[in-house]
N, C-alpha and C positions, 0 to 999 in steps of 0.2 A: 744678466740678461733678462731677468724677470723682472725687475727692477724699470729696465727698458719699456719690455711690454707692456706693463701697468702704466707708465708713463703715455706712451702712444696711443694708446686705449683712453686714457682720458682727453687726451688734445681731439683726436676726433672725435671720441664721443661726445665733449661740449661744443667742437663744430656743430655735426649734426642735429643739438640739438637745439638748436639757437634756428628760430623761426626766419633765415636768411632767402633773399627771392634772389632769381640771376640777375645779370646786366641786362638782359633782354627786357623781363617785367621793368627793370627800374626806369627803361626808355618810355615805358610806356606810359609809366605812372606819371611823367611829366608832358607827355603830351598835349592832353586834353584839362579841363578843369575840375569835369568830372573822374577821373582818373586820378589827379592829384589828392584829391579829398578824400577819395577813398583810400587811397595811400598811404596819408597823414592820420587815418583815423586808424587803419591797419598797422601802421610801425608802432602806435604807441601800444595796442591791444596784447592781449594774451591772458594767460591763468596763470594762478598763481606758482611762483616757482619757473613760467618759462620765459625767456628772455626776450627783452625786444630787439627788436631789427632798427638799432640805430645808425646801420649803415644807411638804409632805405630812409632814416628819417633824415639825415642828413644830407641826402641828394636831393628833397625835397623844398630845402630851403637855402636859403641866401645865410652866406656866411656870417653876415652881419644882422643876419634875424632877431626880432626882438619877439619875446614872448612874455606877457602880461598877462598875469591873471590878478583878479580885483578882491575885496573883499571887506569887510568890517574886521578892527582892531578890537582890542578890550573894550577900550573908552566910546566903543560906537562907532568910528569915524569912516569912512568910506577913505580905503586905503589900495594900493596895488603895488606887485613888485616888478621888476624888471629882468629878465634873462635872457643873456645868448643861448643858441642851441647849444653849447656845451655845458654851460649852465643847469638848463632844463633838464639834461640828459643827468645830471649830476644828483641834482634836486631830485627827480623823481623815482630815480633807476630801482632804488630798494626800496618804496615804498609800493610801486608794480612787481616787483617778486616776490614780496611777501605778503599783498592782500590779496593778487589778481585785479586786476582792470582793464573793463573794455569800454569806450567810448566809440558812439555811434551817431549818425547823422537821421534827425526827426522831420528836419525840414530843411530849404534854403532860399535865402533869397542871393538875387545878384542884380549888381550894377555894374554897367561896363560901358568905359571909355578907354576907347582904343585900344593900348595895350596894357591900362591899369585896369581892375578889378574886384571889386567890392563886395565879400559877401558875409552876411547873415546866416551862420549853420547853425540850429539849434541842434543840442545835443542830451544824449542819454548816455549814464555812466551807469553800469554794472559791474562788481567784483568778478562775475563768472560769466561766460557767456549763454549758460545756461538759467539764470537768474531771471524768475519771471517779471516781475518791474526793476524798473533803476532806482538805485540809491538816491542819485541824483540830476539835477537837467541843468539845462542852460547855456548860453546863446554865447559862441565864439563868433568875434567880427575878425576875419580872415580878409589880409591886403595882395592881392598874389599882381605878379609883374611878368609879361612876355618878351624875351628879350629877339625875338624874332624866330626862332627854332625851340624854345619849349616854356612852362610856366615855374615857377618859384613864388616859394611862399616868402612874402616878405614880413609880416607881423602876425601873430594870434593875439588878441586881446579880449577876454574873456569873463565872463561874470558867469554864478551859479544863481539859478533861483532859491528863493526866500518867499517866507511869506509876506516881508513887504517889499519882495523884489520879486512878482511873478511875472512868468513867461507871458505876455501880451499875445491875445488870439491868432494874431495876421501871423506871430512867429512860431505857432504851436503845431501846426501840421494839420489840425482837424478840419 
């Protein structure tokens, strides 16, 4: 019987402690665009040790989402990889519970035709959310699509700033 208890006690207690929103917030988070981003910036966040809500990241996007992040190789090259959401979710899962990571939105630009939509979020990356500057910045180009009743993300394609890849004024916020 104790055996039992200790068992039940940990299933809910790693329920509750998994940063999970209802179905209610999730309708929401897809309503709007700005709702959406904040979403996507929120499923991936937290401190260290607490889990993300990759429920909520994955109502957020299209099944077939691609996520690219860019970067330089050894040999210099200007390189990037490719990932499904389950992918990404795979990739990053233990490197956000064991550093803490929150990214956050600095700026945004958008373009929109019709029901496609284009934008520029630049962003900040802190380990903690209490962390007076970020580690790091840099500009996700976000493809999001309206299928007539709510938004999905379709692409993250992303770069970090550098010093010979700095954040251009028009996208820095100031």
């Amino acid at each position: 019987m104790k055996k039992l208890y200790v068992l039940l006690l940990l299933l809910f207690g790693a329920q509750f402690a998994t940063a999970q929103v209802s179905e209610e917030q999730r309708q929401r988070d897809v309503q709007s665009i700005d709702n959406l981003i904040e979403a996507l910036y929120a499923s991936i966040s937290g401190e260290k040790g607490e889990p993300r809500d990759w429920d909520r990241f994955r109502n957020l996007v299209i099944p077939e989402a691609r996520l690219i992040p860019t970067g330089k190789n050894a040999q210099g090259n200007n390189v990037y990889k490719v990932y499904s959401p389950e992918e990404y979710i795979e990739s990053s899962n233990d490197y956000f519970l064991e550093n803490g990571f929150y990214e956050y939105e600095i700026h945004r630009e958008e373009h929109h035709y019709g029901r496609v939509v284009h934008l520029f979020s630049t962003y900040g990356s802190k380990q903690s959310k209490t962390d007076a500057e970020p580690f790091n910045k840099g500009i996700n180009s976000i493809q999001l699509f309206n299928d007539g009743e709510r938004w999905w993300v379709v692409t993250i394609y992303w770069a970090h700033e550098s010093e010979s890849n700095p954040i251009p004024e028009k996208y820095s916020g100031q």
